[in-house]
C-alpha positions in Angstrom: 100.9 150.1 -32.6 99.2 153.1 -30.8 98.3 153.7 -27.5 94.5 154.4 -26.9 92.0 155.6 -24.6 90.1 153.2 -22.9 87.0 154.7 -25.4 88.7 154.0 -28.4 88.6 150.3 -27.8 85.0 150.3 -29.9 87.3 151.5 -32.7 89.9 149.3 -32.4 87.1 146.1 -32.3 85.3 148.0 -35.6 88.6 148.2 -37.4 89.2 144.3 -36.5 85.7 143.7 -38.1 86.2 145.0 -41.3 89.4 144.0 -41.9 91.4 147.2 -41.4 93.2 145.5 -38.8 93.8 142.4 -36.5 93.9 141.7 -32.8 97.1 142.7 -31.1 99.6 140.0 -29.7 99.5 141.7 -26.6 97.5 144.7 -24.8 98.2 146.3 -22.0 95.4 148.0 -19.7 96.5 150.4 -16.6 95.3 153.3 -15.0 92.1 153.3 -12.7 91.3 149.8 -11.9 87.5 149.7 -12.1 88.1 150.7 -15.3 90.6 148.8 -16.8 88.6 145.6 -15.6 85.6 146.9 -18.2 87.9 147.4 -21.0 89.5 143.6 -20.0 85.8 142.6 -20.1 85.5 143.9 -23.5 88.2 142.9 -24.8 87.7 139.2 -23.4 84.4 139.5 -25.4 86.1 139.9 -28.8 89.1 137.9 -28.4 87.1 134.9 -27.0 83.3 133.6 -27.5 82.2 133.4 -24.1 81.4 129.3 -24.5 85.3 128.9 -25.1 86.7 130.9 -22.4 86.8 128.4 -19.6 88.9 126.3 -22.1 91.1 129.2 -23.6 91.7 131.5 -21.3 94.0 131.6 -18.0 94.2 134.4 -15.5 97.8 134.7 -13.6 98.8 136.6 -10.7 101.3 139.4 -11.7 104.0 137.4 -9.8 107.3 136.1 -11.3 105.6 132.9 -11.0 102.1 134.1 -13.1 104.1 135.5 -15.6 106.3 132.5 -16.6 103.1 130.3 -15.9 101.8 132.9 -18.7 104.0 132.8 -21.0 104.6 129.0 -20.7 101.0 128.1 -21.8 101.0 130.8 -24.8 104.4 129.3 -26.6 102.5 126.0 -25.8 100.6 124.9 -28.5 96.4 123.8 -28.2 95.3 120.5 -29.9 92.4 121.8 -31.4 93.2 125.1 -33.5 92.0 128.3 -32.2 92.2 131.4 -30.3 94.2 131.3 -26.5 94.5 134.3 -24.3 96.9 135.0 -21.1 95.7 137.2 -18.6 98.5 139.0 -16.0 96.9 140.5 -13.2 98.0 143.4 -11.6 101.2 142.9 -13.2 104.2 144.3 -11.7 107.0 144.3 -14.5 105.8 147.9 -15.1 107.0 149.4 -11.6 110.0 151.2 -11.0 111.3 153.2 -7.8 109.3 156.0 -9.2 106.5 154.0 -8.9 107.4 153.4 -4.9 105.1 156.7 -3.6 101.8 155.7 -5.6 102.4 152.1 -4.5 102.8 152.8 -1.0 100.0 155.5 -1.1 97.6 153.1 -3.3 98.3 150.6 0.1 97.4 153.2 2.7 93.9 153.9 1.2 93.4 150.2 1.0 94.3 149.0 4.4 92.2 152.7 6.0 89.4 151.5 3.6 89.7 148.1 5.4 90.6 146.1 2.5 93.7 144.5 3.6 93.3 141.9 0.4 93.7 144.6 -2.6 96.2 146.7 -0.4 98.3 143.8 -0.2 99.7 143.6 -3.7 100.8 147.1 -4.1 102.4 147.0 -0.3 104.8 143.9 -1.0 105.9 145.8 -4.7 106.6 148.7 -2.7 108.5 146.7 -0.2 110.1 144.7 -2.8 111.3 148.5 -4.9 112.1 149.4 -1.1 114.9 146.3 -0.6 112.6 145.3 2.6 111.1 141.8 3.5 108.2 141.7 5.8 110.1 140.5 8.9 112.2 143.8 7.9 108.8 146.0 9.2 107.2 144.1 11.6 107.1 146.1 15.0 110.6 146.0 16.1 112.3 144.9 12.5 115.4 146.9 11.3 113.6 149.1 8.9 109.7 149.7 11.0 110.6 153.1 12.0 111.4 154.1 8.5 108.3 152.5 6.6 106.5 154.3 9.7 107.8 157.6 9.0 107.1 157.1 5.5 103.6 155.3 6.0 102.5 158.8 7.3 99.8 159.7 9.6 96.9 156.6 10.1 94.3 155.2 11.8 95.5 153.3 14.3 96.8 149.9 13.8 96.2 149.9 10.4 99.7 149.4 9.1 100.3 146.7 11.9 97.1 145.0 10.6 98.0 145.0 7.1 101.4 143.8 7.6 99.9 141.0 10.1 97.5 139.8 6.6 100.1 139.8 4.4 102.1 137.7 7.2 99.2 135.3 7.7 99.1 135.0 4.1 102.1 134.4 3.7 103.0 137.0 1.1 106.5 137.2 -0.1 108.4 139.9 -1.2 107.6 138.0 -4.7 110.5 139.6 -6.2 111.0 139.2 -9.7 114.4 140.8 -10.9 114.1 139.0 -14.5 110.6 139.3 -15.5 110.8 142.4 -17.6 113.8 140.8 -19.2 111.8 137.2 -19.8 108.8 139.4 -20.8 111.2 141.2 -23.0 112.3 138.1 -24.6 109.3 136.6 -25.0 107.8 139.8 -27.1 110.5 139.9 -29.3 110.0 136.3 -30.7 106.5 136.2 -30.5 103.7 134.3 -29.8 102.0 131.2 -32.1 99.2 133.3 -34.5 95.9 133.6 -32.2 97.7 133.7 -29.0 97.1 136.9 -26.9 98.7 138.2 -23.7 97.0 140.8 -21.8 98.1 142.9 -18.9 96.8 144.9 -16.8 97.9 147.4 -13.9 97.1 150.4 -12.2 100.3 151.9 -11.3 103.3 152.4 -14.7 106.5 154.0 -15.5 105.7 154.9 -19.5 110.0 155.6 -18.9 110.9 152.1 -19.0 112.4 150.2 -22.1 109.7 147.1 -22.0 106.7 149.6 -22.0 108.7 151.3 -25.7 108.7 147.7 -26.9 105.5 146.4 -26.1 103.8 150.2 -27.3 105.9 149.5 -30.9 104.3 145.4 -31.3 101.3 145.6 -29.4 98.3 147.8 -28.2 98.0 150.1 -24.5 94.8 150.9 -23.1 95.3 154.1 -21.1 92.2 154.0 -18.1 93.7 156.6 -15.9 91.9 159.6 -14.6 92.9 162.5 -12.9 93.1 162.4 -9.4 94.0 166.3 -8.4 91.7 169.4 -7.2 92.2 170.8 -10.3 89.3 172.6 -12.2 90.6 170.3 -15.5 90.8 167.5 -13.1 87.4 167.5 -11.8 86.1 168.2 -15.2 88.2 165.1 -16.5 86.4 163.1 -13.7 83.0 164.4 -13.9 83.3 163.0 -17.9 83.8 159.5 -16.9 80.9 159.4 -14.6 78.5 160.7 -17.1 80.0 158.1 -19.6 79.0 155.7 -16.5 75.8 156.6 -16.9 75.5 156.2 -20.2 77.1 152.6 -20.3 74.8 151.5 -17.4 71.6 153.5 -18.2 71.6 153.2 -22.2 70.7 149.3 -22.2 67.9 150.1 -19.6 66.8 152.6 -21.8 66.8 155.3 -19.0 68.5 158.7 -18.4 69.3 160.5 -15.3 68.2 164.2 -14.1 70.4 166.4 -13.8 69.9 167.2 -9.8 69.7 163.3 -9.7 73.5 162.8 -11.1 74.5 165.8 -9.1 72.7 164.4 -5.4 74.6 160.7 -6.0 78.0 162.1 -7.2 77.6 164.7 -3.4 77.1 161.1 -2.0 79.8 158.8 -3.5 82.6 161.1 -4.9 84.5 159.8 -7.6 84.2 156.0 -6.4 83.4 155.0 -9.9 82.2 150.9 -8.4 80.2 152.5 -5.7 78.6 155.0 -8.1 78.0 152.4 -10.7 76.4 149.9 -8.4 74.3 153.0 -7.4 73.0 153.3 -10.9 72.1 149.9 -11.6 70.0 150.3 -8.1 68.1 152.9 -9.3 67.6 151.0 -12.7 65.7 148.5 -11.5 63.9 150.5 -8.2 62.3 153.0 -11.3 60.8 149.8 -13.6 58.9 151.1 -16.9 60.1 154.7 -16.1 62.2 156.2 -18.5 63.6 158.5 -16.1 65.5 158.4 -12.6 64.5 161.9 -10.3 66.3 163.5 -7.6 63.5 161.8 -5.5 64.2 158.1 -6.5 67.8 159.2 -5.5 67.0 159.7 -2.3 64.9 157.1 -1.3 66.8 154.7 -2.4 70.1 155.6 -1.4 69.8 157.4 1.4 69.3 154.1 3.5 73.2 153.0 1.8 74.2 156.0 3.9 73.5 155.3 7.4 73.4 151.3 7.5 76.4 150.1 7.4 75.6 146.2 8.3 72.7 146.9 5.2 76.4 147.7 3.0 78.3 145.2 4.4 75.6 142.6 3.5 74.7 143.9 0.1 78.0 143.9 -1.1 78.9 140.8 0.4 76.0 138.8 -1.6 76.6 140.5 -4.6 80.0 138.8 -4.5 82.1 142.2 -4.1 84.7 141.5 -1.8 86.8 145.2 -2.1 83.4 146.8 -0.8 82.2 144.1 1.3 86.0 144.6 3.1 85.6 148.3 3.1 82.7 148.1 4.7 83.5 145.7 7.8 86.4 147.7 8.6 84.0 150.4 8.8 81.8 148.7 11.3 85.2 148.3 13.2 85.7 151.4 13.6 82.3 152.0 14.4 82.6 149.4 17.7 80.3 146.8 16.3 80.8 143.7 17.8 82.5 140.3 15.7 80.0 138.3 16.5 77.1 140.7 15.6 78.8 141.1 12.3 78.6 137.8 12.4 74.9 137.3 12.5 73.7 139.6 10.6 75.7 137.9 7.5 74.2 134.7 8.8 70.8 135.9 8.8 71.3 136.8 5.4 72.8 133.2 4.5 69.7 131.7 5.9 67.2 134.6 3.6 69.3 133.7 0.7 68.6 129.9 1.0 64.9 130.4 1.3 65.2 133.1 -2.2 66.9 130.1 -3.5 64.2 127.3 -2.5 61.6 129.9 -4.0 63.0 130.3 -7.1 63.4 126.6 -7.8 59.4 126.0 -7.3 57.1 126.0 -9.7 55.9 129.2 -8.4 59.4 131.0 -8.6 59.6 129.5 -12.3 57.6 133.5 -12.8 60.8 134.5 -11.6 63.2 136.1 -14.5 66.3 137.9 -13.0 66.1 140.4 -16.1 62.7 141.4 -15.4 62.0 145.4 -14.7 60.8 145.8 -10.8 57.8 146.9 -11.9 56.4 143.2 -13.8 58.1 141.5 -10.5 55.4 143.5 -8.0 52.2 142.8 -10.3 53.3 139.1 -11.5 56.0 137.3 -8.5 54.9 139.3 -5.8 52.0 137.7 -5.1 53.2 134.4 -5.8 55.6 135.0 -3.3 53.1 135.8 -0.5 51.1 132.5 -0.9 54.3 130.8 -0.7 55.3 132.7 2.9 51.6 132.0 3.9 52.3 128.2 3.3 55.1 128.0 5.2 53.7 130.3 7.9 50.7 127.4 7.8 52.9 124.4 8.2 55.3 125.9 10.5 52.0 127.1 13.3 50.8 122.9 12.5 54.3 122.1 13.0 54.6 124.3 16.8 51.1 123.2 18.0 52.1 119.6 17.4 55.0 119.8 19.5 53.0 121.7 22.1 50.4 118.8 22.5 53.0 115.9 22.5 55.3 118.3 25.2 52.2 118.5 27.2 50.9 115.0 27.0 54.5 114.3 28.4 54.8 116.6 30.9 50.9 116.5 32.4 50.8 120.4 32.1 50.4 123.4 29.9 52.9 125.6 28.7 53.0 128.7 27.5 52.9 129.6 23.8 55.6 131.2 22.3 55.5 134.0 19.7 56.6 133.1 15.7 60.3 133.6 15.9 61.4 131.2 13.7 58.2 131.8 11.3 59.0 135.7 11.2 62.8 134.9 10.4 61.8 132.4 7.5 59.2 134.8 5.9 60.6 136.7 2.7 58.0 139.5 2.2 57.2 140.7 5.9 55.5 144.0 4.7 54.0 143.3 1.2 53.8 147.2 0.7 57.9 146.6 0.7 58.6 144.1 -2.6 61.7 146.0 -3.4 63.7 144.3 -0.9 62.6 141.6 -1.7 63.5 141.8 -5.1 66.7 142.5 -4.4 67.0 139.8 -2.7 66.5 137.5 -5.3 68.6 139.0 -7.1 71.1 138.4 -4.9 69.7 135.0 -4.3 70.3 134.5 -8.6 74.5 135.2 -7.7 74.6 131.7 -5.6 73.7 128.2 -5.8 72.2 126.1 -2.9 75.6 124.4 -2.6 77.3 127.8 -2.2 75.2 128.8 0.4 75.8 125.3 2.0 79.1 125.9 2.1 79.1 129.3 3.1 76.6 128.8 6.4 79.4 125.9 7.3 82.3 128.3 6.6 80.3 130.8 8.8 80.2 128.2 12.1 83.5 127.9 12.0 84.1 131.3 11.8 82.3 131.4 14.8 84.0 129.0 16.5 87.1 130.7 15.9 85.9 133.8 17.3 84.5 132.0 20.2 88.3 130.4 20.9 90.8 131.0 19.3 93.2 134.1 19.7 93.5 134.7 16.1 92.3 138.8 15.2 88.7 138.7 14.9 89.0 141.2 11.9 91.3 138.6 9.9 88.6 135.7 11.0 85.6 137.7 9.4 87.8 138.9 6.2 88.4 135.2 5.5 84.5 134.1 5.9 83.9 137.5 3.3 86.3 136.5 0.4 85.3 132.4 0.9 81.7 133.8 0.5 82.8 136.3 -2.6 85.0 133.6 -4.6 83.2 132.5 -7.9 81.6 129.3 -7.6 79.2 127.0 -10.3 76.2 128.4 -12.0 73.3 128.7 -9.6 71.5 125.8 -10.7 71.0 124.2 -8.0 
């Protein structure tokens, strides 16, 4: 079977379709990772209605351990008929020693970015290609002055700080000298009819023997893009951000200026997530316009620029954990206190909840997550300033009470104090400013009242922690983020 661009997968479903051909026993995605994850997302789609997938479908981690765990459950039969598909993450069977520089450098812009959670996985393969165990590079370990020298020039600390996560989490060297052979085995006899494995990774060697065999029986997705300078690279790179915009804008049924593509690729480079979740903010801040201007550009992004607690936040309650990562280490960097950090992603716990207890009113039933910014200003809007009036009413009933019973108790008068608690409560505090507000609902749509429960509790004892233990602030607030991030129920609740 052929190997195919990460385009041609729309083929490949249309041949399936008409009966020209049938679903591959295994597919392989690698090359950039934002993108292999939409063609896994596609390809999910088709192999899988979305109602069965909980039941039918099992992601592994690209361990030895995932993969027999994979293969295990495919050769196993279901008790009701039907389709089942295995999922290797970030599967490391591909890797060789040629492999060892893009792993290693793959780690360094992870752990400079701050996220010490994605840069762990290619680190420990590198280590394992290496012949090293953590407690081989720890500060004074046999071989630090060699993954040192190697490591390059940093930021400082970094390296110490990433092998201190992987440490903490107590990530292995994971090696896995018979997986190709097991994975090798397992292709050659097959799986039961309807059982799929897929794999994906970012980093291959196309010279190895099980990449031949799995290329001759199955299908490979090829998501790379050019990294270089190169006049053909940029070119190359430039043509998956304008397909980008097509994927994202097309369903809007909105296109992009030319001096409006040009001002948010200056901005983000080729950061194909951050220049994605770009779009879909412009999407939604144009409404019924057809068309996103240089202007819209810059009013709405600009802010993404220079506030980094605003990023941290945003990614955080959108669930994205890599950015959300990226983002504190910045603020690192940039001196911020832990326990500012700390508050503002409380502060935005405590917004969140009142989004939520909006939405679930009979007022917030207006509310449709799908609805263009514009028809949320004229219809929820409104509803939503009557319903921070209201509370603004009880809450100054619920103050003067306590005055009068404080002073009937005390024989005297106090002072009155201003509306702290009612100005930190209030959603809409300028109602010329509904975007952020719709945002926030948005945002408020990702999580249900139990997540945010759970999360405000992980957040005390976060602070706790900070407050007394000696564990690395930066590894305390890390653990808070990718608690928060991790999938939980539907927000129904």
């Amino acid at each position: 079977m052929p190997e195919i661009a990460l385009k041609a997968l729309k083929s490949h479903f249309r041949s399936v379709e008409d009966g020209r051909a049938k679903f591959a026993p295994v597919y392989l995605l690698h090359g950039n990772e934002y993108l292999y994850k939409q063609g896994l997302a596609a390809l999910l789609d088709r192999l899988l209605p979305p109602e069965e997938r909980t039941m039918r479908c099992t992601t592994y981690e690209g361990s030895g351990a995932g993969l027999q765990q994979a293969l295990n459950e495919l050769n196993t039969f279901a008790l009701i008929p039907g389709s089942k598909v295995a999922v290797i993450a970030e599967s490391r069977v591909f890797y060789s020693r040629k492999n060892k520089t893009a792993l290693l450098e793959k780690a360094r812009r992870g752990a400079e970015g701050g996220r010490y959670r994605s840069a762990a996985t290619p680190f420990v393969a590198y280590l394992q290609l290496t012949g090293w165990t953590l407690d081989d590079v720890i500060p004074g370990g046999p071989s630090a002055n060699e993954l040192r020298r190697q490591w390059g020039t940093e930021k400082e600390g970094v390296l110490e700080k990433l092998i201190d996560y992987c440490r903490s989490k107590s990530l292995g060297t994971g090696t896995d000298s018979g997986g190709a052979d097991r994975l090798a085995a397992a292709l050659s006899k097959g799986f039961p009819e309807r059982h799929h494995l897929v794999l994906t990774t970012e980093v291959i060697d196309k010279r190895r023997k099980l990449y031949k065999q799995l290329k001759s029986i199955g299908i490979i997705v090829d998501c790379g893009v050019p990294k270089g300078n190169r006049f053909a690279d940029r070119q190359a790179q430039e043509q998956v951000l304008r397909e980008q915009v097509q994927r994202i804008l097309e369903p809007h049924h909105k296109t992009l200026a030319p001096q409006a593509f040009a001002y948010i690729c200056e901005i983000t480079g080729f950061d194909l997530r951050t220049f994605s979740q770009n779009l879909e903010k412009l999407a939604a801040y144009v409404g019924d316009r057809p068309r996103i201007e240089p202007e819209d550009a810059r009013r709405v992004l600009a802010r993404s620029r220079s506030d980094p607690i605003f990023e941290l936040t945003n990614a955080l309650f959108l669930r994205d954990a890599d950015n959300a990562l990226f983002f504190l280490r910045n603020m690192f960097e940039q001196e911020i206190q832990p326990l500012q950090i700390l508050g503002a992603i409380v502060n935005q716990l405590r917004k969140l909840m009142r989004a939520r207890e909006f939405i679930t009113t009979v007022a917030g039933r207006a509310w449709v997550p799908e609805m263009p910014f514009a028809r949320f200003k004229s219809g929820v809007m409104p509803l939503l300033l009557a319903y921070d009036q209201s509370l603004v009413q009880l809450l100054d009933e619920w103050s003067q009470t306590l005055q009068q019973n404080t002073e009937n108790l005390q024989g005297r008068k106090r002072a009155k104090k201003g509306p702290t608690l009612q100005s930190d409560l209030v959603l809409a505090k300028s109602p010329q400013s509904a975007y952020p507000v719709y945002q926030l609902l948005l945002k408020a749509d990702k999580y249900s009242t139990t997540d945010l429960l759970a999360a405000l509790d992980k957040a005390q004892q976060a602070d706790r922690r900070l407050k007394g233990s000696r564990l690395s602030p930066a590894l305390i607030l890390e653990e808070l983020i990718i608690d928060i991030c991790r999938p939980g129920p539907s927000p129904i609740a």
